[in-house]
N, C-alpha and C positions, 0 to 999 in steps of 0.2 A: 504494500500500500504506500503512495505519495506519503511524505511530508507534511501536514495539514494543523491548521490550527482552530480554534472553535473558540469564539468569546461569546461570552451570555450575560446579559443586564438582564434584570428583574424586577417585579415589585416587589414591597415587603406585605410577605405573608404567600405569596404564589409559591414557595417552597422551592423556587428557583435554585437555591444553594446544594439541599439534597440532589434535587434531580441531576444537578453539574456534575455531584460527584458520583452519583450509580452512571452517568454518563460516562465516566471517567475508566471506573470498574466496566464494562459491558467493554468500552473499546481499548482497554489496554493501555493506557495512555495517563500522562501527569496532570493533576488539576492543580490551578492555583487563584488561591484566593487568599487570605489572610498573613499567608507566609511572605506575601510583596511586601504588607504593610510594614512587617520584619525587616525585611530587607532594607526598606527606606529608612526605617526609622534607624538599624544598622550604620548606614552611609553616613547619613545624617549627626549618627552621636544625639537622636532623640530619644525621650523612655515611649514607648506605647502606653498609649494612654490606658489606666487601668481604674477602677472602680473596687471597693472591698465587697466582699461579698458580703458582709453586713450592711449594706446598704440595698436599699428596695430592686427588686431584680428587673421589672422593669425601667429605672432608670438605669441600671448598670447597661442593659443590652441598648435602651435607645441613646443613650451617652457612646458608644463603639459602635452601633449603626451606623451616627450619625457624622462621628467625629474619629476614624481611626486612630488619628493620630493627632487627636487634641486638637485642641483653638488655638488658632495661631493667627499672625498678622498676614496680610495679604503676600509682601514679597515670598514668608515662609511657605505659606501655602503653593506658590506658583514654586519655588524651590521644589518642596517635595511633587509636586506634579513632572518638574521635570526630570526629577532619579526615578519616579514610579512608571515613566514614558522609557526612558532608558532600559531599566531591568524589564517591561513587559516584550520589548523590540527582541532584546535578547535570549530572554524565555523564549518567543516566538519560532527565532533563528537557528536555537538549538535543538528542536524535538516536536515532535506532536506534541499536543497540550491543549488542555480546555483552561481559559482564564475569565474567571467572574469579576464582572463591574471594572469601578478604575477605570470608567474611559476607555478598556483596553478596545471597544469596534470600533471605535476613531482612532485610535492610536496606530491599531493594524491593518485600518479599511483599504487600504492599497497593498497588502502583503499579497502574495499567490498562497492560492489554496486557504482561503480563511474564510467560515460560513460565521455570520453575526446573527445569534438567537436574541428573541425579546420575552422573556417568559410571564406571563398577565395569569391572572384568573378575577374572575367578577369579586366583588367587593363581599358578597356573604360568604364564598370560600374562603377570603383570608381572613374575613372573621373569624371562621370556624378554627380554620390550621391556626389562629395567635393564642385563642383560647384553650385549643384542644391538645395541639403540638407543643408549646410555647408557655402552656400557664399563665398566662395573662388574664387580669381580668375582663370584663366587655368596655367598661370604662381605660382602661390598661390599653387595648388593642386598637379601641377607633383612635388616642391619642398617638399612637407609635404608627399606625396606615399613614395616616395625616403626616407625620412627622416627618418618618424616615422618607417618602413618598417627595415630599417637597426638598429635603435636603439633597437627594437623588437627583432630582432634574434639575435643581438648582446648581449641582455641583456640573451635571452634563452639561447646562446651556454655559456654564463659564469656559467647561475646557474645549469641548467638543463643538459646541455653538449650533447643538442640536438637541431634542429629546431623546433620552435613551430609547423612544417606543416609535420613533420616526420613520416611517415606513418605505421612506427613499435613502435610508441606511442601514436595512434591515435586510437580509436574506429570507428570513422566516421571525414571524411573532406564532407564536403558542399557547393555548388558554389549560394549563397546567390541569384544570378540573376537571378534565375529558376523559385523563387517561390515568392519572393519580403520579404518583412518585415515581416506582416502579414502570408503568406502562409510558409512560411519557419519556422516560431514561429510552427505554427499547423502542420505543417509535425515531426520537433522535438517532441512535445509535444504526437505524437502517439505512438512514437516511444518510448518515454520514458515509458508511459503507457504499452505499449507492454509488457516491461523488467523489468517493478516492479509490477506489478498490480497480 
C-alpha cells in the first residue's frame, strides 16, 4: 500500500477521537493526537497545561479541550502553531498516520495521498456520548458542546482561515451516529483501502 496520510477534525462529543484510533488499529498505522501537544510543549520548554484531579472533572477536561497548552499571548500562540505545523509536516513525511485536529487538513491539504475527515453527529448524540461516555452532567455537556465547539473553529478560522466542517476542504464529513464507534472505524478503514491499496 502507498504512503498515505489521514487527518480528522471533529466535534466534541461525535466520538471522533475513538473512532481515529480503532481507525488507527483496523489499518495498521500510527495515530497522533495528544502526543504533538508533547512534542511542542517539549520544543518549546513549556509544562502542558494540567488541572489536579481534585478539581471538578468537567472543568479539568474543558480546561485541555480547550487550551492544550494553556493561555498564552498571541505571538506565543502563533509560536506554538508554528513547531505544531513543523512536527505535523514531519509526522506526515515519515509514515502512514492518522492525525487528529491541530489544523493538521490545512496544514497537509497539499500533501499527496492525504484524505481530510470531518467527523459530526446531531446535537442529541453528543448529548448522549458526554453524558453517557464522559460523565458529564446535562448541565456539564450543553456547556463543554458550546465550548469546546467555539474554541474549535475559532482556533480553525485563525490558523487555517476556514471551518474545520468546510466542505471545499473536506474529502468526506461523516455523521458518526450511523454507524457507532466500531462501525464507522471499518467503514473509514474501507474506504481508505479502496484509495491506496
Amino acid at each position: 500500500m502507498k504512503k498515505y496520510v489521514i487527518t480528522i477534525a471533529r466535534q466534541f462529543g461525535s466520538l471522533g477521537r475513538p473512532i481515529a484510533r480503532g481507525l488507527a488499529d483496523q489499518l495498521g498505522i500510527e495515530y497522533y493526537d495528544r502526543d504533538i501537544v508533547e512534542e511542542v510543549a517539549h520544543k518549546l520548554n513549556l509544562p502542558v497545561s494540567t488541572i489536579s484531579e481534585s478539581e471538578e472533572k468537567a472543568r479539568s477536561l474543558f480546561f485541555n479541550m480547550k487550551y492544550p497548552l494553556g493561555t498564552a499571548t498571541t505571538p506565543t500562540q502563533d509560536k506554538i502553531f508554528s513547531v505544531q505545523q513543523e512536527i505535523i509536516l514531519n509526522l506526515a513525511e515519515k509514515e502512514s498516520c492518522i492525525i487528529v485536529g491541530r489544523c493538521s487538513d490545512y496544514i497537509l491539504e497539499k500533501t499527496k495521498n492525504h484524505i481530510s475527515i470531518f467527523i459530526y453527529a446531531p446535537y442529541e448524540a453528543r448529548m448522549d456520548n458526554c453524558i453517557n461516555r464522559l460523565h458529564l452532567s446535562k448541565q456539564e455537556a450543553e456547556k463543554m458542546i458550546a465550548a469546546v465547539d467555539k474554541a474549535r473553529n475559532s482556533y480553525h478560522l485563525r490558523y487555517a482561515h476556514y471551518l474545520p466542517y468546510d466542505i471545499n476542504h473536506k474529502d468526506l464529513l461523516i455523521n458518526s451516529s450511523l454507524l457507532g464507534v466500531e462501525g464507522t472505524a471499518k467503514y473509514l478503514a474501507q474506504l481508505v483501502r479502496n484509495n491506496f491499496e
